[in-house]
N, C-alpha and C positions, 0 to 999 in steps of 0.2 A: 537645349535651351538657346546655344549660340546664333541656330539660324533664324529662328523667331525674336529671341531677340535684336536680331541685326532687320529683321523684316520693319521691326517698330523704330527702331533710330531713324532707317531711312525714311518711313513713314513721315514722320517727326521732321526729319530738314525738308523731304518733300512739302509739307503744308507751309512751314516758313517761307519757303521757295516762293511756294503762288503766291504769300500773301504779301510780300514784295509787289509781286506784276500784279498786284489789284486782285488778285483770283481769291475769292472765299468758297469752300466746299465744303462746308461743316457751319451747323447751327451753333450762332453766337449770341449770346445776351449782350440786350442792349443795355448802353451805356444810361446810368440814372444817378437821380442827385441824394434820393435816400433809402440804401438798397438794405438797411435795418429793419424799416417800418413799410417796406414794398408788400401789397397784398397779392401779386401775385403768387399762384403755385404748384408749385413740378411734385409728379409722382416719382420715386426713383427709387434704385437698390444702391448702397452704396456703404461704403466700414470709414468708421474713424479713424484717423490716422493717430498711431500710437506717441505717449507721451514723448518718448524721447524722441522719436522724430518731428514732431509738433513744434516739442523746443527749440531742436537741434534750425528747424527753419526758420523760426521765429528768430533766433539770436544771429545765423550767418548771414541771411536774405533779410525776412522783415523791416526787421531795426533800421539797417543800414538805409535801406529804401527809404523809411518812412523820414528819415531825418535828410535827404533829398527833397521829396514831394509830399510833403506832409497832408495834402488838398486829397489825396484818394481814399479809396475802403479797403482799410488791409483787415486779413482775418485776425482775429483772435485763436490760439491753440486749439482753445476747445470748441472749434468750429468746423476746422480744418480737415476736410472727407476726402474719400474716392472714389469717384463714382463706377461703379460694376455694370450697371448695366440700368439705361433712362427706360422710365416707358411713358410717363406724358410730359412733354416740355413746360414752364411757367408763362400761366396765365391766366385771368382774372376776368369772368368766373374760370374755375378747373375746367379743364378739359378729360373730368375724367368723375365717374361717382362711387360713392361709397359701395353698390355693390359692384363697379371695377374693381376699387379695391377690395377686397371682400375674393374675386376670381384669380388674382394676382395674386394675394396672400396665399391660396389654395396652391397655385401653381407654384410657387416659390418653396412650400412647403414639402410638396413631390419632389422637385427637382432639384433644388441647389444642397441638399444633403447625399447625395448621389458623386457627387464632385470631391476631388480633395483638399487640404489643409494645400496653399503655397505662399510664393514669397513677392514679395517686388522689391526691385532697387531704385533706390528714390535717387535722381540727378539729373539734373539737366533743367535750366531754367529756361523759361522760353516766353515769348511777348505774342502774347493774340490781340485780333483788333480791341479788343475793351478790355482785357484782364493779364496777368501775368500767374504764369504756373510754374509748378515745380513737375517734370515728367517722371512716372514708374514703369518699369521695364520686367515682365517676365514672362516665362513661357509658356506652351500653347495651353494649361492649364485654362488660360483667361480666354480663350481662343475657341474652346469648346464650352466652354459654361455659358461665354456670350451668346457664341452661335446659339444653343438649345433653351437659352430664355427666350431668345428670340423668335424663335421657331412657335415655340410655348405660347408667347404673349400673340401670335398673331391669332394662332388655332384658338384661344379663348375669345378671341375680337379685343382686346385691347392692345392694339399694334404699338411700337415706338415708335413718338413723331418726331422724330430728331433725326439732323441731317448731317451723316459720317461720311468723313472724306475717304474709308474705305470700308467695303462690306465681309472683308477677311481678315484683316489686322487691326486688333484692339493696341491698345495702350493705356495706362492710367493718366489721369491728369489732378491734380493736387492746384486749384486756387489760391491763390495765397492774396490779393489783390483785384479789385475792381474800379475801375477807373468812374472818377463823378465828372472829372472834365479832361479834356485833350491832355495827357502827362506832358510834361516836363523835357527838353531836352536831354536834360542833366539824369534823368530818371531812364528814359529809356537808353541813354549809352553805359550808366551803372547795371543795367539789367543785363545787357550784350557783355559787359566783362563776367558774372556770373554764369553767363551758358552753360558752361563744363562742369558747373559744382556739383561735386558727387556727396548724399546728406546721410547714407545708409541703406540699411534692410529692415523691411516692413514685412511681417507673417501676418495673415487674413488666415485665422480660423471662423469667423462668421460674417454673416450678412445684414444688413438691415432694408426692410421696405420701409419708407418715408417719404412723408409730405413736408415740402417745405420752400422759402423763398429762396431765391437765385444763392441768399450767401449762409445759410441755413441758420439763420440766426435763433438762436432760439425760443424764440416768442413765434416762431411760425412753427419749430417743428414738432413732428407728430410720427412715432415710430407705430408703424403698424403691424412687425411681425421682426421677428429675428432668429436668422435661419444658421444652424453650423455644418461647416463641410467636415467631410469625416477623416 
């Protein structure tokens, strides 16, 4: 686990790195003023993040933040995913139909029981151009599952439109914020002293395929299969 894990840390200061010097390599949602009632939407596999961690961010991250910059979209607990693996990014109309979903279901159903039960370690806060996340870390477990959805979703014709700043090293990413206007001074130097915070251990025994907007609010979302690794 240590050397994939250490593959994704550096992954992870790598993206921060570019996006200093203006570099973006990775599809980002854009910044909006009401991302509850957004009708766009993303096809995606992705697990809820379990209560106690849900809390645990909610009370050390959220809070603090929101009493800073009170003007952004912070999630709610029971909002709060990870996404496994995208396969059509948010957009209005889909970019994706009911029998895609329908061949993705199929495929997800074949494949991701095939895989087994692991863990992530939730830490590490981090600032993208419109959103702030909590990063998950684990080993090559996610590394091979992503790879062969991937493989999967092209061979059916429903490829992933989404653009990864690498095509070997996964990572989780945990939303917890989306920005409606430019943040705050004061917001983004409380985020940089959180960096390092380490929130726990998350187990993913299953999967979900869902439709849903940018902040999975749920008046968009729509579970369309639910898959368990063995």
């Amino acid at each position: 686990m240590a050397d994939y894990f250490s593959q994704q840390k550096s992954l992870v200061r790598e993206i921060e790195s570019s996006l200093l010097k203006g570099i973006q390599k990775a599809t980002t949602v854009k910044m909006q003023k009401d991302y509850a009632n957004d009708d766009q939407i993303c096809l995606t596999s992705s697990v809820f993040v379990p209560e106690n961690i849900s809390q645990k961010i909610t009370e050390d991250i959220v809070r603090p933040l929101q009493k800073i910059d009170y003007a952004q979209y912070y999630y709610p607990a029971d909002s709060m995913h990870l996404t496994i693996k995208n396969v059509r990014v948010i957009k209005n109309p889909p970019s994706f139909s009911e029998e895609d979903m329908l061949k993705v279901d199929k495929l997800f159903t074949e494949l991701i029981p095939k895989f087994p039960k692991f863990e992530f370690s939730v830490e590490d806060v981090v600032l993208w151009p419109t959103s702030i996340a909590v990063i998950a870390y684990c080993d090559e477990t996610l590394q091979e599952l992503v790879t062969a959805l991937d493989k999967g979703l092209k061979e059916i014709g429903v490829p992933d439109d989404k653009k990864y700043a690498s095509d070997s090293v996964y990572f989780g990413n945990i939303t917890i914020c989306r920005f409606i206007q430019n943040p705050s001074e004061e917001l983004l130097e409380a985020t940089k002293k959180l960096r390092n915070r380490k929130i726990g251990k998350m187990n993913i025994e299953k999967i979900n395929l869902i439709t849903c907007n940018a902040v999975y609010h749920p008046s968009s979302r729509r579970i369309i299969g639910e898959y368990k690794l063995k």
